[in-house]
N, C-alpha and C positions, 0 to 999 in steps of 0.2 A: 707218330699218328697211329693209333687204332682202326685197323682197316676188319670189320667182318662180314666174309663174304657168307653168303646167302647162297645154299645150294639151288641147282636150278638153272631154267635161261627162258623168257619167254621170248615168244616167238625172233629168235636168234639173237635177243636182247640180254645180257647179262644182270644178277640183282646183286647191290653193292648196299651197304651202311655203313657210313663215315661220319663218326662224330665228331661236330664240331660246335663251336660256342655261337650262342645268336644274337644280331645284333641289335640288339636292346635290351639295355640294364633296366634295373629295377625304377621305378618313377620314386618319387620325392617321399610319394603316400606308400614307399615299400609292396607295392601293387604290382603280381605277376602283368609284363606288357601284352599287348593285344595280338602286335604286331613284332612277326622275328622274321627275320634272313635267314633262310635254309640254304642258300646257293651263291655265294659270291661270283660276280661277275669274272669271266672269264678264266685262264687257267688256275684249277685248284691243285695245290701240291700238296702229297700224303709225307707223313715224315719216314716211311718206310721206302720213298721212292715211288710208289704209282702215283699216278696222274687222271684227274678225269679233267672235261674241258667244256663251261658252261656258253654254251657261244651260238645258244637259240634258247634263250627265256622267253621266247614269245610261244615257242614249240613247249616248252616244259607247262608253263602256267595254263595253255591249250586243252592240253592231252591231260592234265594227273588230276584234275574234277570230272568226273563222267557222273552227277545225277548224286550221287553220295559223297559224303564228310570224312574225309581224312584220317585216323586216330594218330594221334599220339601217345605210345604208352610208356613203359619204363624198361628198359637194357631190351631193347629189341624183342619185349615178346608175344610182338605177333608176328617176327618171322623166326625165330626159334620152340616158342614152347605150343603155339596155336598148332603149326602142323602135328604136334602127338597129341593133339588132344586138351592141351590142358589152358587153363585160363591167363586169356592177356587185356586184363581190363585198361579200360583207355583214361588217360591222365587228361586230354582234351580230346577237342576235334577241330582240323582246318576246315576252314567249309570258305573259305577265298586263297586265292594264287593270284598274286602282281604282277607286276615287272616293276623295279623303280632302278634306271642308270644301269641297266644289264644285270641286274642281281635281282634272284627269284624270293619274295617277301612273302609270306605265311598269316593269313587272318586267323589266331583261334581263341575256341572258347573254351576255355578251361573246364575240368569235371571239380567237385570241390577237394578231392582228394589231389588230384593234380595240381590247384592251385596252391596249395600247401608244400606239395612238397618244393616249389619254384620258392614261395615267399620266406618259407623255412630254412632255406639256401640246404635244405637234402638233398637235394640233386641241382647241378650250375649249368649243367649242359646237355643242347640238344643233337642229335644225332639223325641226318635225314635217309629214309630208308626209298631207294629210287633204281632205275631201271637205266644202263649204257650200252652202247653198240661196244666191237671189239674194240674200236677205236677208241675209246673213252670218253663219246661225246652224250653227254645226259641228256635223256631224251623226256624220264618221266618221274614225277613225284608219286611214291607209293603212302609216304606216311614218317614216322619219326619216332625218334625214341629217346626219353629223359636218360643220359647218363652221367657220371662223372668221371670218365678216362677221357678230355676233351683232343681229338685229332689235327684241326685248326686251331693254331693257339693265335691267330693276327685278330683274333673278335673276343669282346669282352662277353664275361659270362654271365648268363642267365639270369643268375643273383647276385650281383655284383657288390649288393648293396652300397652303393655309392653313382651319386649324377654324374661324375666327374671324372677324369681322369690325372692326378696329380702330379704323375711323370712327365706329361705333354709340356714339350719345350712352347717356349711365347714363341720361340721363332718358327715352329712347323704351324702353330696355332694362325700368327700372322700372315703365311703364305698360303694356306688354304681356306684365310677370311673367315676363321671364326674366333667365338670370345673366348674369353679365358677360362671358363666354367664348360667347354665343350667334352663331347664324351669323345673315346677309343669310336663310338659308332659316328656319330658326327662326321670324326675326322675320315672313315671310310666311304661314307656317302659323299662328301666335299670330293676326293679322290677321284669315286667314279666321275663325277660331274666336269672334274679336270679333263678326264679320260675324255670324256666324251667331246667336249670343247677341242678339244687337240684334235681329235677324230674330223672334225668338221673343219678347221683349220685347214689341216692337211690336205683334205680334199680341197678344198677353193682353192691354193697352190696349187692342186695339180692340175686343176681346171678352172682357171682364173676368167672374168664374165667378161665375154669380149666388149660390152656394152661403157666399162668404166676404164676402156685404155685405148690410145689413140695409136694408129699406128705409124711407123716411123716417119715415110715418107709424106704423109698426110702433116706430121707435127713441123716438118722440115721444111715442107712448102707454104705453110704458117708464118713460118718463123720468117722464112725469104721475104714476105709477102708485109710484115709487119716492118721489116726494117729497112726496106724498100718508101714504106709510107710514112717514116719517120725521118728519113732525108728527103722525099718530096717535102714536107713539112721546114725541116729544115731551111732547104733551096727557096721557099716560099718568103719566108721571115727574113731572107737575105735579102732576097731582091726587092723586099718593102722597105727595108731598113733605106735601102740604096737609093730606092726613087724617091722617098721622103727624104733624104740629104739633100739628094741632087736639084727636086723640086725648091727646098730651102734655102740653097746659094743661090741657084738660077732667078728665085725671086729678089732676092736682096743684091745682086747686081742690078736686074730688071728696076730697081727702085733706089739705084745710083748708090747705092749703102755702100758696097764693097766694089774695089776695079774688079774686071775683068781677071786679068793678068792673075789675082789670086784665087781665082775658081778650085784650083788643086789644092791648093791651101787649106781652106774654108771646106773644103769637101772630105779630106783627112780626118779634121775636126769633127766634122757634122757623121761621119760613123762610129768616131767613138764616141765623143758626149754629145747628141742632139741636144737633150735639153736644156745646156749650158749655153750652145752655140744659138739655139733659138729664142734665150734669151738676148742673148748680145746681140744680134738682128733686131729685136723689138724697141733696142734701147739707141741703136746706131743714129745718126744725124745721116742727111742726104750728101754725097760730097759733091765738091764743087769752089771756084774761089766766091771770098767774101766780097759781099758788096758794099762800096764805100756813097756814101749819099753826100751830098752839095753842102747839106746842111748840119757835117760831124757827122761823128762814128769810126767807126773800123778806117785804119789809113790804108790805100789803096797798096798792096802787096805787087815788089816788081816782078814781070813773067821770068817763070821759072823758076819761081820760090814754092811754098807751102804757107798757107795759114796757120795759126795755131792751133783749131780744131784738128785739120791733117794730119799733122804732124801727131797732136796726143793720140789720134788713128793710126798713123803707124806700130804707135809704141805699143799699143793695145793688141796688134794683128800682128806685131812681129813681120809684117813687110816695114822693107828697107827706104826711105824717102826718094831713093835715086828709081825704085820700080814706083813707085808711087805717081811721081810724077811722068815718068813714061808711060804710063794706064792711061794720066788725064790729055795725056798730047800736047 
């Protein structure tokens, strides 16, 4: 990287020019751009080893318009040949300073000779001429200068002549969501915007909104409190189940359908299949012996037998003829 220091310090502030490429190529129409990147967001590395470190563009784009327009001229000479005297005619002039994603952005208007020389690809790169503390933190935009030793090489240059960038993998292209026709600048804006989303991330991790998280004891006594009410629920369906059995034998003896004697029976039944069991209630006959009339029918059955009703009763109920008739006395 081409570093040329600037004799001088103002007011304890150091004056530095570092050329570097800006980021935006030429448009479609070969049309020098409006708008360049003089300052990538955060630490800039020289190829020589110094360092400066952009990490107040609100402070730079602030301070470096006071009331007058910027120039831009060609190999720094308006801080070389201006102070002897002699002429550094201006290739443009900034007359706006940005911010976009922590990188300082450049409104200019080109002069027509300076436009020329961007479109004629004479000169590819820009060089910003600016103002750091000892520390390396840029504090001010003084102005710029077209050259062609470029110091940053991570930015496509000035006349690139081409929209595109050809090299760019599909796969860096796909993770930083853009098309396939994306420029080297594109993919540096996408970055910062990465940058920045991480940034903000980070912090909500580290101070996560107490409004969207419950706290332990709170979710635990929840929880007690739900499964608690899911076995009252439980306990509830049981004991309906049970008194709707019990309800259903007790009436079907009550109506001489079934003996006594097999209440436990019938009750087994009626919790696991009710509605089988209260079918066969609906269907049952009353028991009881048969009555024989004067005049024919049924022949009177000696005591201590079964009818034949009873008896296909038994078979049905699975009681035994010998409890059967001990029910009926």
């Amino acid at each position: 990287m081409l570093l040329e220091a600037a004799p001088g310090t103002f007011a304890g502030m150091k004056l530095a020019t570092a050329s570097t490429t800006i980021l935006s190529s030429l448009g479609a129409d070969g049309k020098a751009p409006e708008w360049i990147m003089l300052f990538p967001a955060g630490l800039i590395s020289a190829q020589d080893g110094r360092q400066w470190v952009n990490d107040d563009p609100a402070q730079v784009a602030d301070k470096s318009l006071r009331g007058v327009d910027l120039p831009i001229d060609w190999e720094h000479a308006a801080d070389h040949k201006a102070p002897k005297g002699e002429q550094a005619p201006a290739a443009g002039w900034i007359d706006q300073v940005e911010v976009r994603d922590g990188a300082v952005w450049a409104h200019v208007t080109w002069t027509e000779a300076g436009r020329a020389s961007v479109e004629s690809k004479s000169y590819r790169y820009v060089s910003p001429s600016f103002l750091h503390d000892s520390g390396g933190h840029i504090r001010r935009l003084l102005g710029a200068g077209l050259v062609n030793r470029p110091a940053i090489t991570t930015l496509p240059a000035l006349a690139s002549g081409t929209t595109s960038d050809p090299d760019m993998e599909k796969a860096l292209l796909d993770a930083l969501g853009l098309a396939a026709g994306a420029t080297t600048a594109d993919a540096v804006i996408a970055i910062g915007k990465l940058r920045g989303d991480l940034q903000t991330a980070t912090a909500a991790v580290q101070q996560p909104d107490p409004t969207k998280f419950v706290p332990k004891a709170d979710l635990e006594l929840a929880l007690a409190r739900a499964s608690t009410a899911e076995t009252k629920l439980e306990d509830n369906a049981k004991a309906a189940a049970e008194a709707k059995a019990t309800a259903a034998v007790d009436a079907a003896i009550a109506a001489g359908k079934i003996a006594p004697v097999s209440k436990d029976h019938y009750l087994a039944l009626a919790r696991e299949r009710p509605a089988e069991v209260d079918a066969l209630f609906a269907t049952l006959p009353p028991l009881g012996l048969a009555q024989v009339s004067d005049k024919g029918g049924t022949p009177p059955v000696a005591t201590g037998q079964l009818t034949a009703e009873q008896k296909a009763l038994c078979a049905q109920t699975g009681v035994s003829e010998a409890d059967f008739l001990k029910a009926l006395g």
